[in-house]
DSSP file (Angstrom, degrees, kcal/mol; ACC not computed):
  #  RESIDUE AA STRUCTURE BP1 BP2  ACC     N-H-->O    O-->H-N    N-H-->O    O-->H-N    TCO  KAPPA ALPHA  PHI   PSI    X-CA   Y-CA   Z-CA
    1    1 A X              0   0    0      0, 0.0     2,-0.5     0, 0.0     0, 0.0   0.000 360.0 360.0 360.0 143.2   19.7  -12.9  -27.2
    2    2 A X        -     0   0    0      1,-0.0     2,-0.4     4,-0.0     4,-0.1  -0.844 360.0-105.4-138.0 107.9   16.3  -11.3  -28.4
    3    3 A X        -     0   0    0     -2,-0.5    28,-0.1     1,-0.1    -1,-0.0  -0.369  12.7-131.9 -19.2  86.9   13.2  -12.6  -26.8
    4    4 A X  S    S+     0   0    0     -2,-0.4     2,-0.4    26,-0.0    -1,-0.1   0.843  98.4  31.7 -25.4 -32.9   10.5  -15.0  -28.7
    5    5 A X  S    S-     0   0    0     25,-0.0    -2,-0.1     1,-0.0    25,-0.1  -0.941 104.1 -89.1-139.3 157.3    8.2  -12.9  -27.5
    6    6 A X        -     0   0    0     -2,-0.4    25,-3.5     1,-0.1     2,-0.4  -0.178  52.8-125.7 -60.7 163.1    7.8   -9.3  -26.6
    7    7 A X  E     -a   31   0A   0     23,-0.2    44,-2.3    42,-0.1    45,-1.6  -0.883  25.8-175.0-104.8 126.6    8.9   -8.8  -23.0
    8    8 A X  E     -ab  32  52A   0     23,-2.3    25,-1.7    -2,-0.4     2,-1.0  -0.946  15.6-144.6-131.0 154.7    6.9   -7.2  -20.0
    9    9 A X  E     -ab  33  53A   0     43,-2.0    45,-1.8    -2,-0.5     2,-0.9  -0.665   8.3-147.1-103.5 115.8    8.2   -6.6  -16.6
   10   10 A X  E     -ab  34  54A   0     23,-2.5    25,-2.4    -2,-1.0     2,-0.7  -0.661  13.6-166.7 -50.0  98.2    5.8   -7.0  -13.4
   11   11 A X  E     +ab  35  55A   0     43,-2.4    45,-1.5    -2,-0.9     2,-0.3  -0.901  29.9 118.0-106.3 100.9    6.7   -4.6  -10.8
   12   12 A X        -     0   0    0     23,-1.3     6,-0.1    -2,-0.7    25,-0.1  -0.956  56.9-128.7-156.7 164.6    5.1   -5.2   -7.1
   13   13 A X  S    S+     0   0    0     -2,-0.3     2,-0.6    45,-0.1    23,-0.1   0.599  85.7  75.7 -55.2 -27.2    5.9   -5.9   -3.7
   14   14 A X    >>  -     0   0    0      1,-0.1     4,-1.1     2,-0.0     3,-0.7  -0.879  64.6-151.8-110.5 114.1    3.7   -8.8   -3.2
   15   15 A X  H 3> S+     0   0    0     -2,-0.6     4,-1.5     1,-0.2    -1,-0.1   0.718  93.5  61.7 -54.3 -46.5    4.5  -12.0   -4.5
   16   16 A X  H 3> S+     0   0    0      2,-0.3     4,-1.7     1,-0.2    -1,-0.2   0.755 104.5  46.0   9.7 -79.8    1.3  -13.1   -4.8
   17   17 A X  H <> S+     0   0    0     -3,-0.7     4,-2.6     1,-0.2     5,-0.2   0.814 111.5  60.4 -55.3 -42.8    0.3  -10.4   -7.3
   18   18 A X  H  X S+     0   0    0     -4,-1.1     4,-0.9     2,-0.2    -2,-0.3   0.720 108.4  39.6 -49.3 -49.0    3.6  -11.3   -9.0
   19   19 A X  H  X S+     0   0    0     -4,-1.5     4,-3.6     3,-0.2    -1,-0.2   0.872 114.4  50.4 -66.2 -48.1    2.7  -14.7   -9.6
   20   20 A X  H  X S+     0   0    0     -4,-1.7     4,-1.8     2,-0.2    -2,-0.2   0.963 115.9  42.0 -62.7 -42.3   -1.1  -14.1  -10.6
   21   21 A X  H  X S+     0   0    0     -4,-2.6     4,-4.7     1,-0.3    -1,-0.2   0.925 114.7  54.3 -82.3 -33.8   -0.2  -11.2  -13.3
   22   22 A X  H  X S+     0   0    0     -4,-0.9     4,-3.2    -5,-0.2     5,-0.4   0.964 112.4  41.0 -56.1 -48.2    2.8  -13.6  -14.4
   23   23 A X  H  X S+     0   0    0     -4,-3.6     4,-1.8     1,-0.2    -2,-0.3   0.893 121.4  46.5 -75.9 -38.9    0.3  -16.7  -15.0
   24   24 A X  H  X S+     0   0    0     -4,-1.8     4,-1.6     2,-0.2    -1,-0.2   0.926 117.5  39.5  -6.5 -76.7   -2.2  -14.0  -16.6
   25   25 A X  H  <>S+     0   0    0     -4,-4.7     5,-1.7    -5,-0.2     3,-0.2   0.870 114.7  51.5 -73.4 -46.7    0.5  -12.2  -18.9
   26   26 A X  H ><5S+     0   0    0     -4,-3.2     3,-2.1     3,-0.2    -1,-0.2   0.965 107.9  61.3 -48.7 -54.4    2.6  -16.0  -20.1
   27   27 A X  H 3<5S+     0   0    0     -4,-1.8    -2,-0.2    -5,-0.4    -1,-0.2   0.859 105.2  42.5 -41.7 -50.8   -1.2  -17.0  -21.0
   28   28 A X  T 3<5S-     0   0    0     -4,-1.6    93,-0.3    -3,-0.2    -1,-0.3   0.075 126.6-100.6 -74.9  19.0   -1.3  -14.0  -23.7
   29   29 A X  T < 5S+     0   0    0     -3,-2.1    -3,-0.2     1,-0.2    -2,-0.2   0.333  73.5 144.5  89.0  -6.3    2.2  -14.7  -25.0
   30   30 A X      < -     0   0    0     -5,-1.7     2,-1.1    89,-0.1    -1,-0.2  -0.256  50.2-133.2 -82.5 148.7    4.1  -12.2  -23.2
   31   31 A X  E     -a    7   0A   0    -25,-3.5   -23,-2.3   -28,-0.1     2,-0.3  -0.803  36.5-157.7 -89.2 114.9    7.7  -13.0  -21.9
   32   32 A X  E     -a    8   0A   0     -2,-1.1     2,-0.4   -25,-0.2   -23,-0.2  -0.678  21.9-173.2 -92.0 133.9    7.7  -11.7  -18.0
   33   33 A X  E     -a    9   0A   0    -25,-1.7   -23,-2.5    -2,-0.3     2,-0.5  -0.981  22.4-133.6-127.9 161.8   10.2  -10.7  -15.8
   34   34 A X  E     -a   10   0A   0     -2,-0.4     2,-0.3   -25,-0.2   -23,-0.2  -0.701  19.6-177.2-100.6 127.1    9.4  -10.0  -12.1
   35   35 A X  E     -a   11   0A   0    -25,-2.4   -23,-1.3    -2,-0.5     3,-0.1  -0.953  20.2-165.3-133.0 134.2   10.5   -7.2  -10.0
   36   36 A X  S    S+     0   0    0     -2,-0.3     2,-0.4     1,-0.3    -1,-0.1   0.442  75.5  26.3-106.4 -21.1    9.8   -6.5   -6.5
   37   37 A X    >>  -     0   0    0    -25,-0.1     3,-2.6     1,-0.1     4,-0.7  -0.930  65.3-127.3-161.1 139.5   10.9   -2.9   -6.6
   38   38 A X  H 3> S+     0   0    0     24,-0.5     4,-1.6    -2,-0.4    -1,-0.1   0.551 107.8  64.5 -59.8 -13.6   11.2   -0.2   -8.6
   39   39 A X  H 3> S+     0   0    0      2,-0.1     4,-1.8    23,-0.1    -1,-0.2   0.869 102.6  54.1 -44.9 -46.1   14.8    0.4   -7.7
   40   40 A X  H X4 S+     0   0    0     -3,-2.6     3,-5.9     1,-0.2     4,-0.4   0.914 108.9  57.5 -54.3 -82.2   15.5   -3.2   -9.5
   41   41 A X  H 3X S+     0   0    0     -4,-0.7     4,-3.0     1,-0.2    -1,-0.2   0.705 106.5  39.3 -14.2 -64.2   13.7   -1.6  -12.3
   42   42 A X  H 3X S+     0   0    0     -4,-1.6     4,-0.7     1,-0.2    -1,-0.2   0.889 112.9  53.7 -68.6 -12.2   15.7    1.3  -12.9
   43   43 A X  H << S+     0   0    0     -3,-5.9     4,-0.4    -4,-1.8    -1,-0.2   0.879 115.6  41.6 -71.2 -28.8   18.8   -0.4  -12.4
   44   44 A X  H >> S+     0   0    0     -4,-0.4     4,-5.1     1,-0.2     3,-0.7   0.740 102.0  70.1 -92.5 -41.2   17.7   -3.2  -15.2
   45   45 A X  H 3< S+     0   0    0     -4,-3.0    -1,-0.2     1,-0.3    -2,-0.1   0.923  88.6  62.8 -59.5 -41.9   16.2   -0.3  -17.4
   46   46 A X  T 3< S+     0   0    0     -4,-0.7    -1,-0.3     1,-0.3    -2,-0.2   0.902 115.9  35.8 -50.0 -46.0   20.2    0.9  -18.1
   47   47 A X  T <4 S-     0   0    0     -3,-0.7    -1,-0.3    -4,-0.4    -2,-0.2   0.779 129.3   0.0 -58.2 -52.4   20.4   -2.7  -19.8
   48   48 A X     <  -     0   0    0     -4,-5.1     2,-0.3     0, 0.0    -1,-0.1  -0.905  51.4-143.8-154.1 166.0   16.8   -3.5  -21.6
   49   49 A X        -     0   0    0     -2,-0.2   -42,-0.1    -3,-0.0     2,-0.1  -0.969  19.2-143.7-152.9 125.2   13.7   -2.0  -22.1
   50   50 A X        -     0   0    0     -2,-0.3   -42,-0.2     1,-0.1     3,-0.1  -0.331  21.6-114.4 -75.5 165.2   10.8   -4.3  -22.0
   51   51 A X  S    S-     0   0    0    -44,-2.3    30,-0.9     1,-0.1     2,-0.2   0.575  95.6  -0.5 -73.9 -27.0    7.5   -3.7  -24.5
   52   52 A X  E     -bc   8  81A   0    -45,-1.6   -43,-2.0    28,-0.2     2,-0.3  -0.937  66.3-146.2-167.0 176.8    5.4   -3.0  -21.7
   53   53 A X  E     -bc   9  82A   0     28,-1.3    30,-1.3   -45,-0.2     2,-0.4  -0.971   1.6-161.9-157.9 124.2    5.4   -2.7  -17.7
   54   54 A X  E     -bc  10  83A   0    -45,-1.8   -43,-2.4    -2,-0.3     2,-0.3  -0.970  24.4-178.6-120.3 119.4    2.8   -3.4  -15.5
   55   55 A X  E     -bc  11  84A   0     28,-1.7    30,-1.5    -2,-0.4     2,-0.4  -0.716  26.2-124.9-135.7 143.9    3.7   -1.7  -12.4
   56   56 A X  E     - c   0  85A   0    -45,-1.5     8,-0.9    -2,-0.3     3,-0.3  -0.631  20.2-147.7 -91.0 149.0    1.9   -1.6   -8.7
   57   57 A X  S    S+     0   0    0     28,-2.1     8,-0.5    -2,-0.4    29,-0.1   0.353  80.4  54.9-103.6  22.2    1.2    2.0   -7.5
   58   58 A X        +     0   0    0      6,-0.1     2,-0.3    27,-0.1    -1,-0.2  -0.601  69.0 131.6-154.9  88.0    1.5    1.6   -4.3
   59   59 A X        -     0   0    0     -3,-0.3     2,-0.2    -2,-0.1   -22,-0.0  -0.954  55.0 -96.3-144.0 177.8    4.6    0.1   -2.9
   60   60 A X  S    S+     0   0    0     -2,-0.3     2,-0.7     3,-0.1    -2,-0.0  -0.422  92.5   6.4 -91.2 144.4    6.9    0.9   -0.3
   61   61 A X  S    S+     0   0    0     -2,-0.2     2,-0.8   -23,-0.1    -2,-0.1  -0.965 138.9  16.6 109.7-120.1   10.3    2.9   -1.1
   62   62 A X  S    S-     0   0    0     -2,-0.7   -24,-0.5     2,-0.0   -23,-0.1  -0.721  94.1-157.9 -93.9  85.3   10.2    4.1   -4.8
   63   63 A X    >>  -     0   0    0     -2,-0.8     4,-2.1     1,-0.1     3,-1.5  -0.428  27.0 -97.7 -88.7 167.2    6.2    3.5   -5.3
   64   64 A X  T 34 S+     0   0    0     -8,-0.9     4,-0.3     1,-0.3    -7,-0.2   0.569 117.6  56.3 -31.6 -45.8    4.7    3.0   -8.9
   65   65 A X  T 3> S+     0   0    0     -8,-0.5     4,-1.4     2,-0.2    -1,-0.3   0.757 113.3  42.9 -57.3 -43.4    3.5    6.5   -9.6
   66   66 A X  H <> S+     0   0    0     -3,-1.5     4,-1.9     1,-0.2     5,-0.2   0.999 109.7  56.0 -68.1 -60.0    6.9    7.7   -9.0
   67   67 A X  H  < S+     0   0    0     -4,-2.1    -1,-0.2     2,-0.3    -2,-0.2   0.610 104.9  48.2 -30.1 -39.0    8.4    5.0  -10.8
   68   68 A X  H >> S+     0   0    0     -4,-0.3     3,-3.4     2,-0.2     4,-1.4   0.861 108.4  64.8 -85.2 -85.5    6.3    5.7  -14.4
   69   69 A X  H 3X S+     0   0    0     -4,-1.4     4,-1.3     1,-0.3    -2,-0.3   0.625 108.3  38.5 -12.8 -27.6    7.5    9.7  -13.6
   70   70 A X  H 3< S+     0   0    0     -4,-1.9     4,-0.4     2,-0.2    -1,-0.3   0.530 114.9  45.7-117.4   6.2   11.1    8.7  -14.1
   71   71 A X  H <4 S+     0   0    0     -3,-3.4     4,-0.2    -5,-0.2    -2,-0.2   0.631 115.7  54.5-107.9 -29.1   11.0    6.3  -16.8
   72   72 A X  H >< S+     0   0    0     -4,-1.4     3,-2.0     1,-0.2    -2,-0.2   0.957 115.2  37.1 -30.5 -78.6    8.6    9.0  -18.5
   73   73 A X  T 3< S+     0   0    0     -4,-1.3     3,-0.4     1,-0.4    -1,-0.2   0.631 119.8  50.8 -92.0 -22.1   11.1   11.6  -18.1
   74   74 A X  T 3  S+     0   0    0     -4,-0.4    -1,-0.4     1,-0.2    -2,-0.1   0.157 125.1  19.3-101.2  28.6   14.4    9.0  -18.9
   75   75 A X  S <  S+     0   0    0     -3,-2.0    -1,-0.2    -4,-0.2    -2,-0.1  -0.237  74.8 152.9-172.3  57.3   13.2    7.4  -22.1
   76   76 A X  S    S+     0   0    0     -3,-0.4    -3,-0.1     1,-0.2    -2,-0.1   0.701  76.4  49.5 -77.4  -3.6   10.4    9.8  -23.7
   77   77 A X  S    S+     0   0    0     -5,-0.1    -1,-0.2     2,-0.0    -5,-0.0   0.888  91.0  86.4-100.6 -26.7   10.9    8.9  -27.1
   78   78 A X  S    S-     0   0    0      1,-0.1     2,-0.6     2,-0.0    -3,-0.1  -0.338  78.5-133.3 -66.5 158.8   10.9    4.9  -26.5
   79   79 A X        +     0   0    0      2,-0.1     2,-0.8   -27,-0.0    -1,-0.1  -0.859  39.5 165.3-119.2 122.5    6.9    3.6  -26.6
   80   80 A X        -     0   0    0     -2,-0.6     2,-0.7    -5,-0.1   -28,-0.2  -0.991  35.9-130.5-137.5 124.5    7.1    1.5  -23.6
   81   81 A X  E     -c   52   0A   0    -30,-0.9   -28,-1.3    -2,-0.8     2,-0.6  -0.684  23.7-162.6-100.2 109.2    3.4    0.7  -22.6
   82   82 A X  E     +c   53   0A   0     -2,-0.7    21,-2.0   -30,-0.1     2,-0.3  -0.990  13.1 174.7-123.0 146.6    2.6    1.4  -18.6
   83   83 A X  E     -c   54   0A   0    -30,-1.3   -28,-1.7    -2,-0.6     2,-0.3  -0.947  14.3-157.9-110.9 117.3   -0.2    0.0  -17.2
   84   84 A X  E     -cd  55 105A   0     20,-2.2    22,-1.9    -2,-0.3     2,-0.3  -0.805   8.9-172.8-113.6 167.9   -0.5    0.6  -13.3
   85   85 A X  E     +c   56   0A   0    -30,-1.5   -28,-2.1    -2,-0.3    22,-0.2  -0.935   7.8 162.9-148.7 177.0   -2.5   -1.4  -10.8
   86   86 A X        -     0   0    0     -2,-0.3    22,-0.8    20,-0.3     3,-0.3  -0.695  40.9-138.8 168.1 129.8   -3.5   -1.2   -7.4
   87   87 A X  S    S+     0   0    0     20,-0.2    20,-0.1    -2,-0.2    -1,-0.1   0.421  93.3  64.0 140.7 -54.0   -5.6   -2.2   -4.6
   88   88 A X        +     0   0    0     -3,-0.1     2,-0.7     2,-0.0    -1,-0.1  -0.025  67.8  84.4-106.7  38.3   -6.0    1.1   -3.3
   89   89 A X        -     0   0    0     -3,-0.3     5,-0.1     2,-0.0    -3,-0.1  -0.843  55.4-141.0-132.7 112.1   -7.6    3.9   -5.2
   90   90 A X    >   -     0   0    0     -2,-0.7     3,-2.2     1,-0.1     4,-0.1  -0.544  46.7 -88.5 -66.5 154.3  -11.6    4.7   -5.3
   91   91 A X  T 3  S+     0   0    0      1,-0.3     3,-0.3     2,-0.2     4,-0.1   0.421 120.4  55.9 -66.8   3.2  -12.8    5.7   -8.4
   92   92 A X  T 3  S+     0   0    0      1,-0.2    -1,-0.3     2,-0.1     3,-0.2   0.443  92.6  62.8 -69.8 -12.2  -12.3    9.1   -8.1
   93   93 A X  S <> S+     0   0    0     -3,-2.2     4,-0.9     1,-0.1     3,-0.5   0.011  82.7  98.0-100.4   6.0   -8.6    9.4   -7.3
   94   94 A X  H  >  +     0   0    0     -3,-0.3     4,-1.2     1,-0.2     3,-0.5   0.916  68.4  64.0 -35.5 -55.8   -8.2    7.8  -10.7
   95   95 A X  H  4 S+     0   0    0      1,-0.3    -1,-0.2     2,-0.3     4,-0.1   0.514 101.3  40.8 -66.2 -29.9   -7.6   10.7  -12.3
   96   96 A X  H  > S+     0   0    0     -3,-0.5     4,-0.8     2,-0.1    -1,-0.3   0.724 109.8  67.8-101.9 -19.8   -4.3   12.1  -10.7
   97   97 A X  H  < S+     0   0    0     -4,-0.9    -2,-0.3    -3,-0.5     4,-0.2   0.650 102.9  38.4 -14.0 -60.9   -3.0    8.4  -10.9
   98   98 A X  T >X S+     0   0    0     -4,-1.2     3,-1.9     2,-0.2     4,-1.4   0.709 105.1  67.5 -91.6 -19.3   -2.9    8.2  -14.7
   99   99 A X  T 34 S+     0   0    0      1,-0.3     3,-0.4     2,-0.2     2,-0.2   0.835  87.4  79.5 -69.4 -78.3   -1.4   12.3  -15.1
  100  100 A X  T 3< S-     0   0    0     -4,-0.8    -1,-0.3     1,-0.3    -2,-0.2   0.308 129.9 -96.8 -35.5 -48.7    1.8   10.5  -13.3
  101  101 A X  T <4 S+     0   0    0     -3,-1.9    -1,-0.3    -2,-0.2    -2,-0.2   0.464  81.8 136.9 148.9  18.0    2.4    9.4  -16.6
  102  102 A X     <  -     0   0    0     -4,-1.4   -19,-0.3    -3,-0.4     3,-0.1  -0.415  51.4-135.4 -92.5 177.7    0.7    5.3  -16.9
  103  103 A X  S    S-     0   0    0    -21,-2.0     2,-0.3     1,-0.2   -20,-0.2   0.046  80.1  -1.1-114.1  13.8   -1.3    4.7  -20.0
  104  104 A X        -     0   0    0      2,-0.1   -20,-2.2   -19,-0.0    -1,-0.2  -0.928  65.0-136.8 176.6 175.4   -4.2    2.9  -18.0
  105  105 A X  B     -d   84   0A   0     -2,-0.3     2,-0.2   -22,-0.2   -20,-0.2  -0.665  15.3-168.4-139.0  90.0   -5.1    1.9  -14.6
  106  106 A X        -     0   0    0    -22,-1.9     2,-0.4    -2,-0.2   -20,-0.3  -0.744  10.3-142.5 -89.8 153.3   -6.6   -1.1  -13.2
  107  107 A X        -     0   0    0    -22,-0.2     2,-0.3    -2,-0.2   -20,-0.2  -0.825  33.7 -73.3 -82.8 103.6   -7.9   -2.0  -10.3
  108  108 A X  S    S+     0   0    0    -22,-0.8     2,-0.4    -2,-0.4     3,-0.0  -0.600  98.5  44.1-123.0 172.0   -7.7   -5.0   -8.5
  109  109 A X  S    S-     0   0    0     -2,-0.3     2,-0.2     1,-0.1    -2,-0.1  -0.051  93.0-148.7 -49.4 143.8   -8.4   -8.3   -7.9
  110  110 A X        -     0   0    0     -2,-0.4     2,-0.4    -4,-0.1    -1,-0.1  -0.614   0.7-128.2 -89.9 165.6   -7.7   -7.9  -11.8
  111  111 A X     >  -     0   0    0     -2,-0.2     4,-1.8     1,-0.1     5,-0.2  -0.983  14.1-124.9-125.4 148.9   -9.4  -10.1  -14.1
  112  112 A X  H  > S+     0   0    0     -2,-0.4     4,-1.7     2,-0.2     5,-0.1   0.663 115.8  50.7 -76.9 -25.6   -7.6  -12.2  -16.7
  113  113 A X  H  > S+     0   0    0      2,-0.2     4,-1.2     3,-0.1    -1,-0.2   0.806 121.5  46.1 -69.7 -44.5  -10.3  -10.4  -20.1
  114  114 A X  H  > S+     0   0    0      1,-0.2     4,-2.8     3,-0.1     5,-0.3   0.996 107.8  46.5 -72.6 -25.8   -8.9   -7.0  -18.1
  115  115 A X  H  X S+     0   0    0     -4,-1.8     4,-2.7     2,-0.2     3,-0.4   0.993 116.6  43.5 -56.9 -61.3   -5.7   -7.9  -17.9
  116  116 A X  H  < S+     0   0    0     -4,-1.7    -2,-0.1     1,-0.2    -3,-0.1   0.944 114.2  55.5 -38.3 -66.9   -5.9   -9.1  -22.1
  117  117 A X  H  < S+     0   0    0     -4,-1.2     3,-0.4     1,-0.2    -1,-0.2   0.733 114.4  35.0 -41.3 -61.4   -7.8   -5.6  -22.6
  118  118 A X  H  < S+     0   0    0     -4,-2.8     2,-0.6    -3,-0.4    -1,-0.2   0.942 131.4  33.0 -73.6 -50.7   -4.6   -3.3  -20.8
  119  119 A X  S  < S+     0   0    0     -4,-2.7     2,-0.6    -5,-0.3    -1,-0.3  -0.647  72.2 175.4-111.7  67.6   -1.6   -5.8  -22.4
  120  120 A X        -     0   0    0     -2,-0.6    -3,-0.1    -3,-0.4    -4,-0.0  -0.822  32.7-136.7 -68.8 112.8   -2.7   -6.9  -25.3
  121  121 A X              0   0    0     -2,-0.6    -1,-0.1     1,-0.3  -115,-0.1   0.777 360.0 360.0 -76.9 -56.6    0.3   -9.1  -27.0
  122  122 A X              0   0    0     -3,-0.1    -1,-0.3     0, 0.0    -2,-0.0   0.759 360.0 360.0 -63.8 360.0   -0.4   -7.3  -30.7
């Protein structure tokens, strides 16, 4: 069955985050699924591939950064939108953060106009 709406998957540890980005992402039309780790992810990935991925960069086991590296390197021709976010990065450590492979970076608390801004629905 094919989604009403494009799909993007939430990847963090923290439920929390999970919920806020979900009530965020449903507001701008997106269909969400939640993941708690980037294991789930890759297992899920063999199956579907979401429109976009908003992914934490710092969680424990298989963390975000790695996580974009391997979906880079196992689907480079699909256009699969990553976004990473994260808690823990000054703005100078940006920089080695996005080469991992993300197509943007926020910081958060995120705010629901940045959130629109990174995942924009068109």
């Amino acid at each position: 069955m094919t989604p009403l709406h494009p799909e993007v998957w939430v990847v963090d540890d923290e439920m929390v985050n999970r919920l806020l980005a979900r009530a965020y992402l449903e507001r701008l039309g997106w269909q969400v699924r939640e993941f708690a780790n980037g294991h789930d992810v890759l297992r899920d990935l063999k199956l579907a591939r979401p429109h976009a991925m908003l992914l934490d960069v710092r969680m424990p086991g298989l963390s975000g950064d790695e996580l974009v590296r391997q979906v880079r390197a196992l689907f480079p021709q699909e256009p699969i939108r990553l976004v990473g976010y994260t808690a823990h990065c000054m703005e100078d450590a940006l920089q080695p953060i996005l080469e991992a492979g993300f197509d943007q970076l926020l910081i958060k608390p995120v705010s629901f106009q940045q959130m629109a801004a990174a995942l924009p629905l068109a």
